[in-house]
C-alpha positions as CSV (number, residue, x, y, z in Angstrom):
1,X,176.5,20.4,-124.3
2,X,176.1,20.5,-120.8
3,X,179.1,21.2,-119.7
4,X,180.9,24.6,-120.3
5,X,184.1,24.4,-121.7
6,X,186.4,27.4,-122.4
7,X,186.1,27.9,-126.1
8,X,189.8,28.2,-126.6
9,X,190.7,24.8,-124.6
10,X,187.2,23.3,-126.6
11,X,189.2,24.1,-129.9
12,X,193.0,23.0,-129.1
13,X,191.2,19.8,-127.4
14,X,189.3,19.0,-131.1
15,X,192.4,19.8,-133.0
16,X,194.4,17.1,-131.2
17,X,191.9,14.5,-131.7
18,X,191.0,15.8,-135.0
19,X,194.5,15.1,-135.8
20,X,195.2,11.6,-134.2
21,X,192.3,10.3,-136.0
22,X,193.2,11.5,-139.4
23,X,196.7,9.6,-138.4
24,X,194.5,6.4,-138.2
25,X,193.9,6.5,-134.3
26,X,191.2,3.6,-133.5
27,X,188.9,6.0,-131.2
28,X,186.8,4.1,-128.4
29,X,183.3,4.4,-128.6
30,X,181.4,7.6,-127.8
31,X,179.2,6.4,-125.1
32,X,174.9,7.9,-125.2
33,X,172.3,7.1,-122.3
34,X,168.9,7.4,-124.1
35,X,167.0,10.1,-122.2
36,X,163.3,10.1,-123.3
37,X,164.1,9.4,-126.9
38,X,167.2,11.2,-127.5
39,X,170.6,10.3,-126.9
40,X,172.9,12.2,-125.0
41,X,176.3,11.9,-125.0
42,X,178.1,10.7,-121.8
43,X,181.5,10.4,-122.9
44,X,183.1,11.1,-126.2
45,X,182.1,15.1,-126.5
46,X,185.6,15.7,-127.9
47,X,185.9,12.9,-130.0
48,X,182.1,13.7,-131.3
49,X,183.5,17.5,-131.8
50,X,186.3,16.0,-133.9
51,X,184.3,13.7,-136.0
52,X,182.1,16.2,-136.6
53,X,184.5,19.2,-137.3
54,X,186.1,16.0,-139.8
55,X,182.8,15.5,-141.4
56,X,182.5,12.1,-140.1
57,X,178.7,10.3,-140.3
58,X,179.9,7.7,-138.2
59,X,181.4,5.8,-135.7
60,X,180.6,3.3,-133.1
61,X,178.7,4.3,-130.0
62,X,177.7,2.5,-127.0
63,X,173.7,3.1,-125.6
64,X,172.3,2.0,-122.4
65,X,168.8,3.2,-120.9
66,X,168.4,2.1,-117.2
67,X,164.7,1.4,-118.2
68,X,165.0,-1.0,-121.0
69,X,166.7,-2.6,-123.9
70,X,163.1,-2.2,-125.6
71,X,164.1,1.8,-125.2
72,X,167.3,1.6,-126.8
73,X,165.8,-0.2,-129.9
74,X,162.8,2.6,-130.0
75,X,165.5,5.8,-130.4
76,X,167.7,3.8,-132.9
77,X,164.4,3.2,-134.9
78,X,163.7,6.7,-134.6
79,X,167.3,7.8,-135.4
80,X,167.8,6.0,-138.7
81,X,163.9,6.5,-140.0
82,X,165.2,10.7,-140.5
């Protein structure tokens, strides 16, 4: 990440969303800019910490690259080939 976060305010901050989602919260999207191939989240770092401390694979993300949509296409590609 980033951005430093207090570990203690990282952990109560997952816990709540960790909790609202496993009481059927419909999340918004986690929002990536593709930078050189890899995507980097740019908002959504708490909801990503709670879907991951949930074991979640997935959930919908929105990508933009101020380059190209060709870009976009390229790390997706590359994402779902491993």
């Amino acid at each position: 990440m980033e951005y430093v976060e207090d570990e203690d305010w990282w952990n109560y901050n997952i816990n709540q969303i960790s909790n609202r989602i496993e009481s059927g919260w419909d999340l918004p999207p986690l929002i990536a800019e593709n930078r050189e191939g890899s995507l980097s989240v740019r908002d959504g770092n708490h909801r990503l910490g709670a879907l991951q401390k949930l074991n979640k694979e997935k959930c919908y993300v929105i990508i933009w690259d101020d380059r190209s949509v060709g870009n976009i296409l390229k790390v997706i590609e590359k994402k779902s080939n491993k």
